[in-house]
C-alpha positions as CSV (number, residue, x, y, z in Angstrom):
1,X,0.0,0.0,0.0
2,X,1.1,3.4,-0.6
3,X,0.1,6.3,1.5
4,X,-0.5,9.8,0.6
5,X,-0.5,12.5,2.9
6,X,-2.6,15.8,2.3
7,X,-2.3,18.9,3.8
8,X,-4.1,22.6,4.3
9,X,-7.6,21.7,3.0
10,X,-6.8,20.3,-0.2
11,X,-10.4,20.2,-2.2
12,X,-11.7,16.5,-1.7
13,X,-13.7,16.4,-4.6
14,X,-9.9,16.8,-6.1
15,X,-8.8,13.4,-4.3
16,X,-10.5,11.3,-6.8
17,X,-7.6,9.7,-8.9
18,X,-6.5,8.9,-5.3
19,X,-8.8,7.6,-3.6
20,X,-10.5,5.4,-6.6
21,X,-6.8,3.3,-6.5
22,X,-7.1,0.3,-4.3
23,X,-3.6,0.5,-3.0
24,X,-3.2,3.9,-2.7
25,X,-4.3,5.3,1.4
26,X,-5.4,9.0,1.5
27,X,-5.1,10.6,4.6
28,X,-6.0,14.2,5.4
29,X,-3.9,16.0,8.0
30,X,-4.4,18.5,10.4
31,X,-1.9,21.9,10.3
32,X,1.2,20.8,12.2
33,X,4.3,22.8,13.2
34,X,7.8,21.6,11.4
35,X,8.7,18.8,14.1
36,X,5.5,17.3,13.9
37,X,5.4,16.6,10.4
38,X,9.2,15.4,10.7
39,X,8.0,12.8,13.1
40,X,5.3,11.0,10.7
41,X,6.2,11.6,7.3
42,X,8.9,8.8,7.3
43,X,5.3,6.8,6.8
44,X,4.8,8.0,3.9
45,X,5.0,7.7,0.0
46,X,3.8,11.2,-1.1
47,X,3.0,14.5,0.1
48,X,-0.1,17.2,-1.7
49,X,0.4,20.6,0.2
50,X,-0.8,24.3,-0.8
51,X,0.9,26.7,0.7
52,X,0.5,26.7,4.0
53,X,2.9,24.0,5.0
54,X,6.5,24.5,4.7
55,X,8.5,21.3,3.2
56,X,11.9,22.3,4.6
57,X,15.1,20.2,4.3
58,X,14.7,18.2,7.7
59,X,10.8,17.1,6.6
60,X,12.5,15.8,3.3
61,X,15.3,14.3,5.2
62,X,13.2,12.8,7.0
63,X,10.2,11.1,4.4
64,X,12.8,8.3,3.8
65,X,9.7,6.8,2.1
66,X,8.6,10.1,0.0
67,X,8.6,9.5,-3.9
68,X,6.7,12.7,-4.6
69,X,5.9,15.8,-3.4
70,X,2.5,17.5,-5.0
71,X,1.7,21.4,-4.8
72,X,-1.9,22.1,-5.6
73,X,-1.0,25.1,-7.4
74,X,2.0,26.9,-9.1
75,X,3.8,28.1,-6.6
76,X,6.3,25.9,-4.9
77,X,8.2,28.6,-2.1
78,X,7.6,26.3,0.3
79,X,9.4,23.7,-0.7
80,X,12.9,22.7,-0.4
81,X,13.7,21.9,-4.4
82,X,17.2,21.6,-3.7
83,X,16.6,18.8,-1.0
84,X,13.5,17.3,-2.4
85,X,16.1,17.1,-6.1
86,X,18.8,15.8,-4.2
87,X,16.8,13.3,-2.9
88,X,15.5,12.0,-5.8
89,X,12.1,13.1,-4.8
90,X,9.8,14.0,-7.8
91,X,8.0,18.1,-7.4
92,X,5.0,18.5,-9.7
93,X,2.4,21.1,-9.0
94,X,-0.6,22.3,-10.8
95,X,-0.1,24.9,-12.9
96,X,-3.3,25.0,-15.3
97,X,-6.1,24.8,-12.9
98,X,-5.9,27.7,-11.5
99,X,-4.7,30.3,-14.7
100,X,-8.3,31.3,-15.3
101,X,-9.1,32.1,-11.6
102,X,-5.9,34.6,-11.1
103,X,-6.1,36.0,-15.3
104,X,-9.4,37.0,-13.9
105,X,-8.5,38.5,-10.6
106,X,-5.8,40.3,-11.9
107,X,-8.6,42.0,-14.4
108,X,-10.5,42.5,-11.4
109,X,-8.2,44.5,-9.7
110,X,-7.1,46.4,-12.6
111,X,-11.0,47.6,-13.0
112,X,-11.2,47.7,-9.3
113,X,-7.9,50.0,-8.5
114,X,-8.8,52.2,-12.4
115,X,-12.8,53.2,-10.8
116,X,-11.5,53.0,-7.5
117,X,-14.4,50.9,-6.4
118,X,-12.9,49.1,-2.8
119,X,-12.6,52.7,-1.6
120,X,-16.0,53.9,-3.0
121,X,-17.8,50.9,-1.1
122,X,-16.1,51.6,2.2
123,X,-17.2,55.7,1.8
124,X,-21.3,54.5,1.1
125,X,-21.0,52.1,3.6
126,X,-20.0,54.6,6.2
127,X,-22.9,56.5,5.0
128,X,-21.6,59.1,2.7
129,X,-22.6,59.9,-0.5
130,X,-19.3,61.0,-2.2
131,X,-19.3,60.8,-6.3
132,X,-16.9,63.6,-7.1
133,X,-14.5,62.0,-4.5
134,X,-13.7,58.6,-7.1
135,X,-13.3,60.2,-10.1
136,X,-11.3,57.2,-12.3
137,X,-9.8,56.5,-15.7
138,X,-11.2,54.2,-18.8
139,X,-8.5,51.4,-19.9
140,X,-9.4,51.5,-23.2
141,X,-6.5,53.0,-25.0
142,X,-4.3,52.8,-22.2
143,X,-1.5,50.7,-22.4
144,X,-0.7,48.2,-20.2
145,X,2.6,46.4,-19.7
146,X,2.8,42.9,-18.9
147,X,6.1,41.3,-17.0
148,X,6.0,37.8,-17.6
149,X,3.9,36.2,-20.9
150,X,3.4,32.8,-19.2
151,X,-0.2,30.9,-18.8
152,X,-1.4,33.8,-16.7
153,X,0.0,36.9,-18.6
154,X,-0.9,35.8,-21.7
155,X,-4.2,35.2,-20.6
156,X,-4.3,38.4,-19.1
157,X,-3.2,39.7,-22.2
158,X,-6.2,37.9,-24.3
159,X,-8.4,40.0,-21.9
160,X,-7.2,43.5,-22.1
161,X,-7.3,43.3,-25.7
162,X,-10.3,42.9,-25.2
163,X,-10.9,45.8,-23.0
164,X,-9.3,47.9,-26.0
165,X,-7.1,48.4,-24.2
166,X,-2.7,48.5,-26.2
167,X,-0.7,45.8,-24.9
168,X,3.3,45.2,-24.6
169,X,5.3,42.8,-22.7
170,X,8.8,41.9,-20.9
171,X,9.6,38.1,-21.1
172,X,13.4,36.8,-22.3
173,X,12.5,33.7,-22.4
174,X,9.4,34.5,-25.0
175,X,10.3,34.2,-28.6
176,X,8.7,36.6,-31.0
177,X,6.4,34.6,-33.1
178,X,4.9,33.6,-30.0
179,X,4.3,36.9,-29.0
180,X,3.0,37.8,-32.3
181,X,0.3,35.5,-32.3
182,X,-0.8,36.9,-29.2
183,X,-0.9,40.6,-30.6
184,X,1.4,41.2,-27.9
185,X,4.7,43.7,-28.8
186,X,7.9,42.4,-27.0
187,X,9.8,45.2,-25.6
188,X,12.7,45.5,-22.7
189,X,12.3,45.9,-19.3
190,X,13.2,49.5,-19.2
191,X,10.5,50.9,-22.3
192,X,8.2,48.6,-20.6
193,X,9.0,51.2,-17.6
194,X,8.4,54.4,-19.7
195,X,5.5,53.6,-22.2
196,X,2.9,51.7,-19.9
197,X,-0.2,53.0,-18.0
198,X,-0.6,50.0,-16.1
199,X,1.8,47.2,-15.0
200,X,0.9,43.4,-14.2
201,X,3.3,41.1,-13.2
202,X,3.1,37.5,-13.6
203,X,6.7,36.1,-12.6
204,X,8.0,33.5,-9.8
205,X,9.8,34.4,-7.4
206,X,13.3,33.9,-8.1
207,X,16.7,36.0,-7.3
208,X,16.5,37.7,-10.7
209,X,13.1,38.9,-10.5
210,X,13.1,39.8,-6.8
211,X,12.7,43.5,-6.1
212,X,12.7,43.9,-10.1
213,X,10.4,46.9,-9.5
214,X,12.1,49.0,-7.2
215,X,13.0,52.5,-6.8
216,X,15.3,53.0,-9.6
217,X,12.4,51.0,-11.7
218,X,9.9,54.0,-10.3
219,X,12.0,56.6,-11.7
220,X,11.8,55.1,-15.1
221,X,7.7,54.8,-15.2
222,X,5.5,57.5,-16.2
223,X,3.8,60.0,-13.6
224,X,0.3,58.5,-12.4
225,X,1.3,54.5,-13.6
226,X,-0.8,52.2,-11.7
227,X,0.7,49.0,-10.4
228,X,-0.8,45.3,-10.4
229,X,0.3,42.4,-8.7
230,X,-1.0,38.6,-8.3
231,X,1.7,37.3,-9.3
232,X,4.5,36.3,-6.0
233,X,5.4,38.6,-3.3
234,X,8.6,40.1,-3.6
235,X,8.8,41.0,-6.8
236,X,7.7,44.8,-6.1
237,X,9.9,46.2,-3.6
238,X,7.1,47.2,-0.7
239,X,9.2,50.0,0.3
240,X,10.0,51.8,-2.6
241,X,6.2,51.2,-3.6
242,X,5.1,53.5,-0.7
243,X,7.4,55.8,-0.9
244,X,6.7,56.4,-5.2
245,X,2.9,57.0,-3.9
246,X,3.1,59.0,-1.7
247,X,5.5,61.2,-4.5
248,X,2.0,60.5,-6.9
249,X,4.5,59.3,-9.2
250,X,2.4,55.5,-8.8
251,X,-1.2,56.7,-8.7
252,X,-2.6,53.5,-7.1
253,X,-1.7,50.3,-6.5
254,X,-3.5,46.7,-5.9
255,X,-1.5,44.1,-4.6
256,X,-2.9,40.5,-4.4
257,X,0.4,39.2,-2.7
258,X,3.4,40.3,-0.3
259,X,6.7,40.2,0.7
260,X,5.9,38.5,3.6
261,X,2.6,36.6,4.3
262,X,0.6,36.8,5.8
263,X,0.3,40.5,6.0
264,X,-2.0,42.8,8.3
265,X,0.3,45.9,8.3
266,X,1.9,47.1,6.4
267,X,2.5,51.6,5.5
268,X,0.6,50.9,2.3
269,X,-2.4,50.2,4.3
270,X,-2.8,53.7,5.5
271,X,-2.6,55.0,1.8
272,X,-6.2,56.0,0.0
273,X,-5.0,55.0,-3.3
274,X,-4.0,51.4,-2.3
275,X,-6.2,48.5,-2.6
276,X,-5.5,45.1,-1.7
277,X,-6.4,41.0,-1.5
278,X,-5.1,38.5,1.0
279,X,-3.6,36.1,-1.6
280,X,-7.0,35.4,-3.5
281,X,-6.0,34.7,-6.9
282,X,-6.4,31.0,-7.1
283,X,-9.3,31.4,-4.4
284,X,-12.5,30.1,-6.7
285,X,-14.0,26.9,-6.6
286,X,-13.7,26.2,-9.9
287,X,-9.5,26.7,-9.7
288,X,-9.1,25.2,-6.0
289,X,-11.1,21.9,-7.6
290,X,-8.6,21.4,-10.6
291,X,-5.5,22.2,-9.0
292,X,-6.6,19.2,-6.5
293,X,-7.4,17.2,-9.5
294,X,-4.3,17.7,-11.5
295,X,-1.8,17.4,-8.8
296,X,-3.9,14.2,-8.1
297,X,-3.2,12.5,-11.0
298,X,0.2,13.8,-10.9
299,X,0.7,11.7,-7.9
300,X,-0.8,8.3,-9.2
301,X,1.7,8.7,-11.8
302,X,4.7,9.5,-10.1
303,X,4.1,6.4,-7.6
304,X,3.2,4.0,-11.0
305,X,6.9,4.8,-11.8
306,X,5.7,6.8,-15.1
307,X,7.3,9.7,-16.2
308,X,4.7,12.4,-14.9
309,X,3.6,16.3,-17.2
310,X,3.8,18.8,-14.8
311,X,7.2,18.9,-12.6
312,X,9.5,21.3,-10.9
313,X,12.5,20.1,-10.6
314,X,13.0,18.9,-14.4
315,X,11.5,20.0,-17.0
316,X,7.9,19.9,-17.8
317,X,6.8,17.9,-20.4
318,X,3.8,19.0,-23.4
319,X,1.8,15.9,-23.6
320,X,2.3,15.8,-27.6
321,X,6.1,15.4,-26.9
322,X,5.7,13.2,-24.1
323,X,3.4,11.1,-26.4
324,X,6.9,11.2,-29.2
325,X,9.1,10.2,-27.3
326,X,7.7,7.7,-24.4
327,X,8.7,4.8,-26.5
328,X,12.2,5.9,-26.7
329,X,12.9,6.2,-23.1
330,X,13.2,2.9,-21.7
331,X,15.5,1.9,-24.9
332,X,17.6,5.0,-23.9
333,X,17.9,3.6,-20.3
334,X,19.3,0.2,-21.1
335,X,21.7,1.9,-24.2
336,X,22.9,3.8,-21.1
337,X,22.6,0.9,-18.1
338,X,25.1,-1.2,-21.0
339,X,27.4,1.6,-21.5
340,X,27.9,1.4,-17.3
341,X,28.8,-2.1,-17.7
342,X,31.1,-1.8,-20.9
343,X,33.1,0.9,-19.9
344,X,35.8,0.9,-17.7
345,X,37.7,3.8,-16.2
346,X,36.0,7.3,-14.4
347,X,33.2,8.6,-16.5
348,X,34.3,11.7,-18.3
349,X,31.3,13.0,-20.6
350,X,28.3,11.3,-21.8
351,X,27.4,12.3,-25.5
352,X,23.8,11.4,-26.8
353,X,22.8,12.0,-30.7
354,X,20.0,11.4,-32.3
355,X,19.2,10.7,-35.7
356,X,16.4,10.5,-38.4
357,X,12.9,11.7,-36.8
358,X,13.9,11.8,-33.7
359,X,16.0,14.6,-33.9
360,X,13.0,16.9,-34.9
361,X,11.3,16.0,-31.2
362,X,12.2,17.7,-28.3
363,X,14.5,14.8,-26.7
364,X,15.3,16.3,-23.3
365,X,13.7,13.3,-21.3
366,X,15.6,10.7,-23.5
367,X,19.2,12.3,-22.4
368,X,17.7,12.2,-18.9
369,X,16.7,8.2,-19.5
370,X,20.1,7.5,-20.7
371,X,22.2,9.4,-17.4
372,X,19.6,7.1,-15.1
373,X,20.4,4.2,-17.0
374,X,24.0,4.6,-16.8
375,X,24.4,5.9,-13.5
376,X,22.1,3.6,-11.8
377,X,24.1,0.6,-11.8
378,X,27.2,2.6,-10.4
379,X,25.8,4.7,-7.3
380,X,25.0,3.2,-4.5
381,X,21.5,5.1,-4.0
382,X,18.2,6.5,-5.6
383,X,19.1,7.3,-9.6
384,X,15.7,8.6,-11.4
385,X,14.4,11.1,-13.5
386,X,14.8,13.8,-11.0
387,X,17.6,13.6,-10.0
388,X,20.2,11.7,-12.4
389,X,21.3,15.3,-14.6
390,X,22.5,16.8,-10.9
391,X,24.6,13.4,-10.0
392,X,25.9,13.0,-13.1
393,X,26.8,16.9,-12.7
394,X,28.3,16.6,-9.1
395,X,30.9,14.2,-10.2
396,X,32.2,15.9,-12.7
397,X,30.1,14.2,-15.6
398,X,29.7,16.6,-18.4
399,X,26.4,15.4,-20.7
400,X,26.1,16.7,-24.3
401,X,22.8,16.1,-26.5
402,X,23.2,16.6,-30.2
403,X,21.3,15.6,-33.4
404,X,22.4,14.7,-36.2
405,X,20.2,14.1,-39.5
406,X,20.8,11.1,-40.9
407,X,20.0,7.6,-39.1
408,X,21.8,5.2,-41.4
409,X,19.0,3.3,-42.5
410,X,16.7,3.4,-39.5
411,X,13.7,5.8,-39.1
412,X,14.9,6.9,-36.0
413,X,18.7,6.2,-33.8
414,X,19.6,6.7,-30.7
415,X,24.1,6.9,-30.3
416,X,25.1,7.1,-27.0
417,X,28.8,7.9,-26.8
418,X,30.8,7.5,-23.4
419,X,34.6,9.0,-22.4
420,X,36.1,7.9,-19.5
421,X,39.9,8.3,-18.0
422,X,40.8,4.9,-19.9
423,X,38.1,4.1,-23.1
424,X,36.4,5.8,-25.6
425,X,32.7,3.6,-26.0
426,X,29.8,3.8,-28.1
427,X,26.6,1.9,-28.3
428,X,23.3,2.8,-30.8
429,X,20.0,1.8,-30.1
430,X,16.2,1.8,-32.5
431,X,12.9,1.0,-32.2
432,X,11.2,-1.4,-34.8
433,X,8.1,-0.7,-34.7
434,X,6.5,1.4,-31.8
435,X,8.0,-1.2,-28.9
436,X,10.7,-3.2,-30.1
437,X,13.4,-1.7,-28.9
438,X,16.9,-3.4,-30.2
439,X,20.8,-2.6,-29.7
440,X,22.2,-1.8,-33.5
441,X,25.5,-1.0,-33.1
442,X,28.6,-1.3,-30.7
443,X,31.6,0.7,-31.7
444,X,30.8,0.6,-35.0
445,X,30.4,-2.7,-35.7
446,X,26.8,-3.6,-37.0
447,X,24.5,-5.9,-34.5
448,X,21.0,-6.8,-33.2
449,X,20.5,-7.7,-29.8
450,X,17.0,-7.4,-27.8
451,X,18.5,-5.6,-24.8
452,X,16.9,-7.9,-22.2
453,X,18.4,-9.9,-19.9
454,X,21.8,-11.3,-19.7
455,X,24.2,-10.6,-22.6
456,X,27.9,-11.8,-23.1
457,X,30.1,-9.4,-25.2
458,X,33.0,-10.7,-26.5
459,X,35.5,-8.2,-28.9
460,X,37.5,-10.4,-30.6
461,X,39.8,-11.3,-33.7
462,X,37.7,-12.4,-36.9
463,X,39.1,-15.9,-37.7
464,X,38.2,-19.5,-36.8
465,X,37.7,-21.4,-33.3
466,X,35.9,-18.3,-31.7
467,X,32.6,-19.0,-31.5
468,X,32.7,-22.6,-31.5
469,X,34.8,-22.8,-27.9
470,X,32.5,-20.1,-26.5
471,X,29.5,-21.9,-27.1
472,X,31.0,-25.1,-25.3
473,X,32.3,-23.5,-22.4
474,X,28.9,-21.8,-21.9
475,X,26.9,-24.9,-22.5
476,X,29.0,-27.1,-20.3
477,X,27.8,-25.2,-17.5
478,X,23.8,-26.0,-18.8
479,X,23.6,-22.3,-20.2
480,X,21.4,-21.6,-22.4
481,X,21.7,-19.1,-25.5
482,X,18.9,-17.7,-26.9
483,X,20.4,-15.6,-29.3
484,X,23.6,-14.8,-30.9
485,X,25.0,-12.0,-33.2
486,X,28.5,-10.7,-34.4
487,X,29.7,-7.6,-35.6
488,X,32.6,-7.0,-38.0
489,X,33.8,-4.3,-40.3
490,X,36.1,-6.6,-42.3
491,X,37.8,-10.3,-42.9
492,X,40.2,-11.2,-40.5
493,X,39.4,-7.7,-38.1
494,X,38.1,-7.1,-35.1
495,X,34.8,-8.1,-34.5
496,X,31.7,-8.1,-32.1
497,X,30.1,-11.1,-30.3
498,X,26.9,-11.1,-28.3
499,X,25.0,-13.6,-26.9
500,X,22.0,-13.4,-25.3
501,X,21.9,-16.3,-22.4
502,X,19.2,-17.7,-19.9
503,X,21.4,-17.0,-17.0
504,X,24.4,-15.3,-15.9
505,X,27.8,-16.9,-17.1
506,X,30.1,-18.2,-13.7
507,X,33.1,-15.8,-13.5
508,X,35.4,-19.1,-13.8
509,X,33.3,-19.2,-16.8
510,X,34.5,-15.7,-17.9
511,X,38.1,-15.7,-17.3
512,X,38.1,-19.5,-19.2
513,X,36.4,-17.3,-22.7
514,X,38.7,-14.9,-22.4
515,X,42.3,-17.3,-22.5
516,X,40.5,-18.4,-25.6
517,X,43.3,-17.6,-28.8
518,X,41.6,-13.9,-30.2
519,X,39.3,-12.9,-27.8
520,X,40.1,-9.5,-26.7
521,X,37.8,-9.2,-23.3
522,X,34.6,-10.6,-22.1
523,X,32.0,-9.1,-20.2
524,X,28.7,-10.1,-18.4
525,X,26.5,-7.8,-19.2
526,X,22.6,-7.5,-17.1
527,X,20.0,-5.6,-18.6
């Protein structure tokens, strides 16, 4: 049985894909201070939190059992990536569900904080009748400046367009046809500054974009800009904030989220122009339901050992190029897993290329199959998809990914080349079919092997009274061999000889093959 933990009033309707698997135990906790939760969660498989509870270091350091860690939202400050990574503890979060729910507050505030309607409420409901006193601005024609063109800003920006209202955006890591088909004109951070009315900003929280609007980024904006944030606390510093409205250089301000949470005083309370929400973005129904339901079925994944869409700490996956390039991956683990066992020496650089079709696919998670594969055999702990690229990485393994258009024959080819202190090694791998994954190539020298099971390789000299004596020492220990194939570039040259066998060759057995006359080395290989 696995058991799931769930925290801060995670929706239950969202615990469906949990609770409808019968091995899979669902239990709800209460909030509990850091030690607490350090003293059960060695119990259990997974973790769902919101944001509430903090998984620090010593909670991951402790959930010996934890596979998975779930966030039933976007945001994941409260949780130790570096540890859970580390670890080998998989992060996903949710970060569809709730993209409607905070596009549309963040268009909520914007109307709320341009007609200055929070303030107008509180006036009639202390029983004046003020209408010259809230005198606002229209958005339409106004321009409004977007930081960040993610899920959210883009579908912020869908919305103001809407509103008539000009919109340009700051994003790096945006590309311009993308922008482009949103209508959306990419501009840097500093005309963003000068030419907006308005500012959203939908960003993490990150070193780089902490404090990004600060005072020096005041003194670039025009007189009377108006300032949004949903986004993460932090990113505006609070400070400088108060102090450019007071100056009427920012002529209001709503802020859905702060520095420092939660927060019930702060100077820009005391400011008429200010409005504010206490972290309310992804506070509808609607969003709280299919965060729960998505982070869910992220977590029957993750514990079903299958490679899950939405995680933290690698990348996330679109399900169209998870869909490509699923089949691949367990091939890529065994090329890898045989390259550990074929190569002698310390590991300098791993080198993946990809050929034929597969080089048009985004191949990311196939590299990432082939580091596990190889490095599992080798460390003495918890290699997967998490966190294989930092092991490799803190021993000094460099890993390349390249492709390369041609496949020599094969619709699609995976090399994987190693370099270690003493050998240069390379292994190729294909698919027939959609799941018939086979080993083509070993150093060059053209083979097909099913890699399953236990495999001899033996590099030898191409002449007579090879094979023969290999086969007899095998089968006089009752050893089967189901398959054999050899490899060889010309008459009389080094070849390639693998056998696939019912059971593992003795080592007696081994150093007998290799005293044979022209075999060069011999190797059991497990796959």
């Amino acid at each position: 049985m696995y058991k799931v933990l769930v925290m801060d009033g995670v929706a239950e309707e969202g615990l469906v894909p949990l609770r409808r698997e019968e091995d899979i135990e669902v239990v709800i906790g209460r909030k509990m201070t850091e030690d607490e939760l350090v003293e059960i969660i060695p119990e259990y498989d997974a973790l769902i939190v919101r944001s509430a509870t903090r998984v620090t270091r010593r909670v991951i350091e402790a959930g010996v059992n934890l596979q998975v860690i779930g966030r039933a939202g976007v945001g994941v400050d409260n949780i130790d990536l570096e540890a859970a990574t580390t670890r080998g503890i998989l992060v996903v979060n949710a970060p569809d569900g709730n993209t409607i729910a905070a596009t549309e507050h963040t268009i909520a505030m914007m109307l709320a904080l341009a007609r200055n309607i929070p303030q107008a409420v509180a006036r009639l409901k202390e029983g004046v009748w003020d209408k010259k006193a809230f005198l606002g601005v229209e958005l339409r024609d106004k321009t409004l400046g977007i930081i960040g063109l993610g899920r959210i800003g883009s579908s912020v920006a869908k919305r103001a367009q809407a509103l008539e209202m000009n919109v340009i955006a700051y994003d790096p890591y945006i590309i311009e046809e993308k922008a482009s088909t949103l209508a959306v004109e990419l501009v840097s951070l500093e005309e963003l500054f000068r030419r907006s009315d308005f500012i959203t900003v939908h960003l993490p929280k990150t070193k780089e974009s902490y404090h990004m609007i600060d005072e020096r980024a005041f003194a670039m904006m025009k007189d009377g800009v108006r300032i949004i944030n949903c986004a993460r606390g932090g990113i505006i510093d609070e400070d400088a904030l108060y102090q450019a409205m007071l100056s009427g250089k920012v002529a209001g301000a709503a802020l859905d989220v702060f520095e420092k949470e939660p927060c019930t005083d702060s100077p820009l309370f005391s400011l008429p122009n200010f409005i504010a929400t206490p972290h309310l973005g992804a506070s509808t129904r609607e969003a709280q339901l299919h965060v729960a339901l998505d982070v869910a079925e992220e977590i029957v994944a993750a514990l079903r050992g299958k490679l899950v869409k939405n995680t933290v700490n690698i990348p996330s996956i679109n399900p169209q190029v998870l869909s490509a390039v699923r089949p691949y991956l367990g091939l890529a683990e065994k090329l890898g897993k045989l390259q550990a066992q074929l190569v002698t020496g310390r590991i300098r650089k791993i080198e993946v290329i990809y050929s034929g079709e597969l080089a048009k696919q985004e191949v990311s998670p196939i590299t990432t199959a082939v580091v596990k594969g190889l490095l599992d055999p080798i460390l003495q702990q918890t290699v997967n998809f998490v966190n294989a690229p930092v092991l490799a990485k803190n021993r000094g393994i460099q890993v390349f990914q390249a492709v390369d258009g041609e496949a020599e024959g094969y619709t699609s080819l995976i090399t994987v080349k190693v370099y270690s202190d003493k050998v240069e090694k390379s292994v190729a791998g294909t698919l027939f079919g959609k799941e018939d994954p086979r080993i083509v190539m070993v150093d060059g020298y053209r083979i097909d092997v099913v890699p399953r099971g236990y495999i001899l390789y033996v590099p030898h000299i191409d002449k007579p009274r090879i094979i023969g004596p290999v086969g007899l020492l095998i089968g006089e220990h009752n050893i089967n061999i189901a398959a054999m194939q050899v490899g060889r570039k010309q008459i009389g040259g080094r070849a390639v000889m693998m056998l696939s066998v019912d059971a593992p060759v003795p080592e007696e057995t081994l150093a007998e093959i290799a005293r044979i006359d022209g075999v060069l080395d011999v190797k059991m290989v497990h796959l």
